[in-house]
N, C-alpha and C positions, 0 to 999 in steps of 0.2 A: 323535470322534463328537459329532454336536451336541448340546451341556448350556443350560446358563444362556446361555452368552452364543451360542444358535445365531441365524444367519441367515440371512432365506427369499432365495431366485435363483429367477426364472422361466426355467426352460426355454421353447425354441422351443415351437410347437405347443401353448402354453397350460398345459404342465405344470409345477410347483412343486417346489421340493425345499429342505431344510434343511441346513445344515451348520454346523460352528463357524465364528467369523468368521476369516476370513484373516486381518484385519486386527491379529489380538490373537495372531496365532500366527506369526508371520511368521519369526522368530528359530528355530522349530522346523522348518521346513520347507527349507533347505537347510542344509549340511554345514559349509560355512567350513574348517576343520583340516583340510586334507588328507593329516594327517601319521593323521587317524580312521580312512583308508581304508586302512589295513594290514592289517585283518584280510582287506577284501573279495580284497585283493591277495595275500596268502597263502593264499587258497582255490585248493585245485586243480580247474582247470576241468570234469573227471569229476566231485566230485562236487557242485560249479553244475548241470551237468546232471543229474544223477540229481534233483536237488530239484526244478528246474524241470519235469523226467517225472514228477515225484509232483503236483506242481500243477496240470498237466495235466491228468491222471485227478480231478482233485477239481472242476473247472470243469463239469462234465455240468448243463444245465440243469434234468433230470429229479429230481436230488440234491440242488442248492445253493439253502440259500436268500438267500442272497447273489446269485447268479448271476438267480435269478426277481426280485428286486427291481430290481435294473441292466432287467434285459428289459422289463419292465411299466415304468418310467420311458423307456427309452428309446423307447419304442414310442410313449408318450404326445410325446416331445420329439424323437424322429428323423422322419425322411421313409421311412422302410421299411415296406410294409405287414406284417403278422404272419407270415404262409408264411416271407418274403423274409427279415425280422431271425430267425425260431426257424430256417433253416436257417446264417443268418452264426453263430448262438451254436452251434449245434452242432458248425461247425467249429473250431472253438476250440481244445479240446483235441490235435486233430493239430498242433497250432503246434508243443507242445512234445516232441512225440515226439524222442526222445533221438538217436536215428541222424540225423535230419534237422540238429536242433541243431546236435550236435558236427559234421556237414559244414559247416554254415552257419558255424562259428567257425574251422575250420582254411579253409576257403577265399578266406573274406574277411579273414579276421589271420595266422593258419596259430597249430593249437596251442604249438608249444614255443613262440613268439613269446609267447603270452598267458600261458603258467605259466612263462618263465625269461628267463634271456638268451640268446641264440643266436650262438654264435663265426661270425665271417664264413668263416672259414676258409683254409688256405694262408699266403700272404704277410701275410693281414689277419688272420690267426687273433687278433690281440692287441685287435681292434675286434667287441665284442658288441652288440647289437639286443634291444631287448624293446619290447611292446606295451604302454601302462600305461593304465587306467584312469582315467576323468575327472570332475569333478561338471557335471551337467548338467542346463538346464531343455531340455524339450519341453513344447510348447503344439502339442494333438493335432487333429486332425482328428474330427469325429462322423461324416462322413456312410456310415462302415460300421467296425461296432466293433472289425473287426478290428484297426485301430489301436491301440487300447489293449494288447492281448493282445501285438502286434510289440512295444510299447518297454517293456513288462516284459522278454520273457525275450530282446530284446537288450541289455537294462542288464546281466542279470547275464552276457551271454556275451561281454560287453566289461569286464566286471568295475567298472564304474560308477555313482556315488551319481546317483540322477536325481530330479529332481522335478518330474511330471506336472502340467500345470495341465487339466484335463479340459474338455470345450468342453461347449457349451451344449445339443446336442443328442447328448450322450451323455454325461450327467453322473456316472453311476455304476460304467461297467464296469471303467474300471481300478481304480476304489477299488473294487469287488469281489472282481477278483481278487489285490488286495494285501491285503485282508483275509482272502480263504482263504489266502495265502500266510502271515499270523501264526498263522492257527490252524495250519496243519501243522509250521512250523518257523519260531517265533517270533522264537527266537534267533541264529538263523543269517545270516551278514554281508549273504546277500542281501534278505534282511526287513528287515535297519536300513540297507540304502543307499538305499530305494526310500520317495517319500512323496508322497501325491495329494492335492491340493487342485482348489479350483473360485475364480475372482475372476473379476469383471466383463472383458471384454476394453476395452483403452484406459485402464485403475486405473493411474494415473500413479503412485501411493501404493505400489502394492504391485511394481510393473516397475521401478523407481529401487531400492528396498529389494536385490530379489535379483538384479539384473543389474548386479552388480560382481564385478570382478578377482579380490577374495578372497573372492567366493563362487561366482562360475560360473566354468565353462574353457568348455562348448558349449554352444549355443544348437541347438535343433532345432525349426522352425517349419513348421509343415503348413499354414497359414490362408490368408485369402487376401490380394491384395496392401495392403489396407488395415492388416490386424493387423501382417502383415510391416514397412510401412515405419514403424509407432508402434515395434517392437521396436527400429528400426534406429536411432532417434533415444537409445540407455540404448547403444549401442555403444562398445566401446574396446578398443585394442589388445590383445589378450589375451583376447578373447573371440571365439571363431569361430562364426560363424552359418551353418550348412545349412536352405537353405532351401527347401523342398517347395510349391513355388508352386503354385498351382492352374493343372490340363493341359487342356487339350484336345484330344480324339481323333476321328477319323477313319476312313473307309475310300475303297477307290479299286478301280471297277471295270472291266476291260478290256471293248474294245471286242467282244472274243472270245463275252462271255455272251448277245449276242445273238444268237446262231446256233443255238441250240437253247430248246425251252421246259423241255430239262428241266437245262440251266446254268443257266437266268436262277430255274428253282424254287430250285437248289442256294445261289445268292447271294441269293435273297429271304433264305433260312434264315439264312444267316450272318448278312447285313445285321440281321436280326428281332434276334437273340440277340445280337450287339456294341450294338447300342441300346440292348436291353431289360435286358438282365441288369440285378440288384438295382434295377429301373426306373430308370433314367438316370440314378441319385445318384453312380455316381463314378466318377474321371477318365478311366476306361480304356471311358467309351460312346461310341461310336461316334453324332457330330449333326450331321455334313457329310458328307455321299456326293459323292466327284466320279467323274464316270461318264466313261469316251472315248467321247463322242459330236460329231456335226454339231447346231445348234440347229435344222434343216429341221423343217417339222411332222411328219412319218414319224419322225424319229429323235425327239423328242422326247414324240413318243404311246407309242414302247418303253420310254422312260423310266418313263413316268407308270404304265407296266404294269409293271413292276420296282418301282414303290414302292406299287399295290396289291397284289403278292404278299406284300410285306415285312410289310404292314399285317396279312396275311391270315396271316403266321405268326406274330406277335405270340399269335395264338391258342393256337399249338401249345408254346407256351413252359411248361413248367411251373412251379407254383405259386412253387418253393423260387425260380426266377428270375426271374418275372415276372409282374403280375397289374395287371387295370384299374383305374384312379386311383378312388378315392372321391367326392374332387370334384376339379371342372377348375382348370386355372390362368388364372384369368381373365387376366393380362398377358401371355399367350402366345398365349393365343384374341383377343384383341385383335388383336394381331401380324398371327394368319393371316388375321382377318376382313378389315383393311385391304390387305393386299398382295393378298388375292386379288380385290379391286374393279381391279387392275391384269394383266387376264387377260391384256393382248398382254405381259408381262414375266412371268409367275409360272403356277402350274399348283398349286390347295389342294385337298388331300383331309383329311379325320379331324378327329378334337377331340384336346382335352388327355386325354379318360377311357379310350377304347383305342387311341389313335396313332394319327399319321399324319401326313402327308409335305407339303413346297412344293418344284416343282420350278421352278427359275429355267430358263427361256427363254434365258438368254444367259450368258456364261463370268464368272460371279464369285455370290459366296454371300448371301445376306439380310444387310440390316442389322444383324437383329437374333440374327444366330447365337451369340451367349454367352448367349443366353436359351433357346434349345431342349433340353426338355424333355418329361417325361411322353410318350414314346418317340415326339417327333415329329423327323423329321430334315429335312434341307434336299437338294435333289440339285439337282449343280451339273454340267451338260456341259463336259469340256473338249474342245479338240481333239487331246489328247496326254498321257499321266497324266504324264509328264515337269513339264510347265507346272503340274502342282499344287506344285512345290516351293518356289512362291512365295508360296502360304500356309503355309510349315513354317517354325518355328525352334525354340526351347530350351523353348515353350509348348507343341508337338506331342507328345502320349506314345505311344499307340498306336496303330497302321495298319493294319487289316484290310483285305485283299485278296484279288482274285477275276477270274480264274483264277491257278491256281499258278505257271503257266507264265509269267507275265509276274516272276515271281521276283527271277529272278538280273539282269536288267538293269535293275532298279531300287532296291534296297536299297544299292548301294554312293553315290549319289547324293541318296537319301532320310538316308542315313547322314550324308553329309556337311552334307545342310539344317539337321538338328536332331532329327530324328527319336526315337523312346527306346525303340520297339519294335515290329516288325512280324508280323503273326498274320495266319493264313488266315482263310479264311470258307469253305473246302469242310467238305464233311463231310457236309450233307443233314438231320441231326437235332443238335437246339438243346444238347443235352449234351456229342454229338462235339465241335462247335464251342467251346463254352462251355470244357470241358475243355482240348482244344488249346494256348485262349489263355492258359490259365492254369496249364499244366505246365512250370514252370521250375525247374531244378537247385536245391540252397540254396546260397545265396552268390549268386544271379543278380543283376545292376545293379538299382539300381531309381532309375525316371527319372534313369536314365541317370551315375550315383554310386555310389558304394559306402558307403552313408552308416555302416556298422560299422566301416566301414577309417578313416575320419574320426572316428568319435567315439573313440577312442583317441589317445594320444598317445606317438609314435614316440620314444622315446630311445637315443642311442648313447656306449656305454659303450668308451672307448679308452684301453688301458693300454700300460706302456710294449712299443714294438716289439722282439720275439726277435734280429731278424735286421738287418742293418746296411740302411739307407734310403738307396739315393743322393740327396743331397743335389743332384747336378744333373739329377738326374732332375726332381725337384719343382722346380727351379723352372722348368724348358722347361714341366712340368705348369702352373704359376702361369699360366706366361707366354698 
């Protein structure tokens, strides 16, 4: 906690906050001994879980006053308007629901792998397998806190020392919830693997100090490519980097939605809600529409009515998912101002404060598409949704699409571009939709890794063989 030697950080968005200096605690903040993490390693995985469901229940924003502090900072230093961040914190707590958990750990490691060794069996019975636990930094993500709350209670279901370095626009949630986690169970191996700090991004001082051999095994980086390639320069063999680059997402409309006005409402709906949700802060919003269209002026006036619907259910979006900007984004109003002085190429509707649309005239996207924002999207005619796979690769994350029917003849294709996940856009109301694209198993990829099955470290344990080994068998094997 910050004492004598605290020091101030400006949060994003003008907000301030205090902490001890990193610089004088540096030594306390990763593990080194790897021989310390035996206790977290002789914890059985049940009761990792049951703590982490007790933690759970203790994150309620209505109760904690740990939890209202993180909120009230973050609000001042995220981009989330209040509705949007009190409904991300209130889902919180289901993270750690215990059924969920324990699926999420036997699917992506499988339990007996994480609590033992597991004989291979038969002729290999004499070669065992376990999943072991790693000391790890992650450098998180802010732009929706749910982040924080993920690499807690995958630390401890990877059974992993980790230390959080917290971003700038969400400075306090995981040091919240590893603080309710000392108050319920101080002692307990997953309270002492886990420790949160905050340092400047680019602190060559403090990146040099904990990104060595013998103190990191994994790196886990959310940021964006900038922070990434400063990481990449403290690299060495023995340290593995996953890296969460920043995505961009998409949707793609068949030409089929304009045959009725009451498809093309059904796809405004989807398009509104893939945009809007937690207002366009992360990676899975939908800011490129490519449409099957001809550029004729008739097919391109359908367009333009496809993207005043969208605009027009931006409305019916509720609060917890979506609500109008406060102020606008001046470099993006820019953007539309100029492009639309180019009416025979472009088609501008809306501002930054309740969205809205630039439909390009001819087959490729705005200049400036890594900049849209504040739920304005770009619609792009192709003449075949096929031909968008040439804007996909390993940066594409999610695909909403409309109608369903164009389905199955596109996903094994879109699969092969880059793709990381493909979501409808039926459904007709903004919850159907919203929900859909975010019902997935535990254990489900995420952009496109297993990044649980990664942060653990595979070892195979071979003793001597039962049964005689042809000798020439192995070596036609060699050969």
């Amino acid at each position: 906690m910050p004492g004598d030697d605290a020091v101030e950080f400006k949060g994003r968005g003008g907000a301030a906050f205090r902490q001890a200096d990193p610089h004088k605690h540096i030594h306390d903040l990763y593990l080194g001994d790897t021989s310390r993490m035996r206790d977290l390693h002789d914890t059985p995985m049940a009761e990792i879980v049951e703590v982490l469901a007790e933690l759970g229940k203790r994150l309620s924003l209505d109760d904690n006053p740990l939890m209202q502090e993180s909120f009230a900072l973050a609000l001042k230093a995220g981009g989330l308007a209040e509705p949007i961040l009190r409904g991300v914190y209130d889902a919180l707590p289901r993270m750690f629901e215990p059924e969920a958990m324990t699926k999420l750990v036997d699917k992506t490691i499988g339990l007996a792998y994480i609590d033992g060794w597991v004989p291979s069996g038969g002729e290999y019975d004499c070669v065992s397998i376990r999943a072991v636990g790693t000391r790890q930094l992650h450098i998180t993500a802010g732009n929706v806190p749910v982040v924080a709350a993920m690499t807690l209670a995958r630390a401890g279901l990877t059974k992993s020392d980790i230390l959080i370095k917290s971003p700038s626009n969400d400075p306090l949630t995981a040091n919240a919830i590893a603080r309710t986690l000392i108050e319920i169970a101080p002692d307990h191996p997953i309270t002492k693997h886990i420790a949160v700090a905050y340092w400047k991004g680019g602190d060559e001082y403090m990146d040099s100090q904990i990104i060595r051999t013998g103190r990191i095994d994994k790196i886990t980086a959310w940021g964006g490519m900038s922070s990434v390639k400063h990481i990449q320069k403290f690299l060495t063999p023995g340290i593995d980097l996953t890296a969460l680059n920043p995505k961009y997402s998409m949707s793609m409309i068949g030409r089929e939605t304009f045959d009725s006005e009451a498809a093309m409402d059904e796809a405004a709906v989807g398009l509104a809600t893939m945009a809007g949700f937690y207002n366009q802060t992360a990676c899975a919003n939908t800011r490129i529409v490519y449409v099957e269209s001809d550029t004729g002026e008739d097919s391109i006036q359908k367009v333009v009515e496809l993207g005043r619907k969208m605009v027009a259910a931006y409305a019916t979006l509720p609060p917890l998912l979506s609500v109008p900007f406060p102020v606008p984004n001046r470099e993006l109003d820019a953007e539309m101002e100029a492009v639309a002085l180019e009416d025979d190429f472009y088609h501008v509707e809306g501002d930054t404060l309740t969205g809205g649309f630039v439909v390009s005239k001819f087959n490729d996207r705005v200049e400036f598409f890594d900049k849209l924002n504040n739920r304005v999207v770009n619609f792009v005619p192709v003449d075949d949704l096929n031909d968008v796979i040439k804007w996909c690769d390993d940066t594409t994350q999610t695909v909403g699409l409309y109608p369903e029917a164009r389905r199955a003849g596109l996903r094994d294709t879109f699969a092969l571009a880059g793709i990381q996940r493909l979501v409808s856009l039926q459904g007709g109301d903004p919850m159907t939709v919203y929900a859909n694209s975010h019902h997935m198993p535990p254990g489900s990829p995420h952009d496109g890794i297993e990044p649980m099955r990664r942060s653990v470290r595979w070892v195979v344990d071979m003793q001597p063989a039962h049964a005689q080994i042809d000798a020439a068998a192995l070596e036609v094997a060699a050969e």
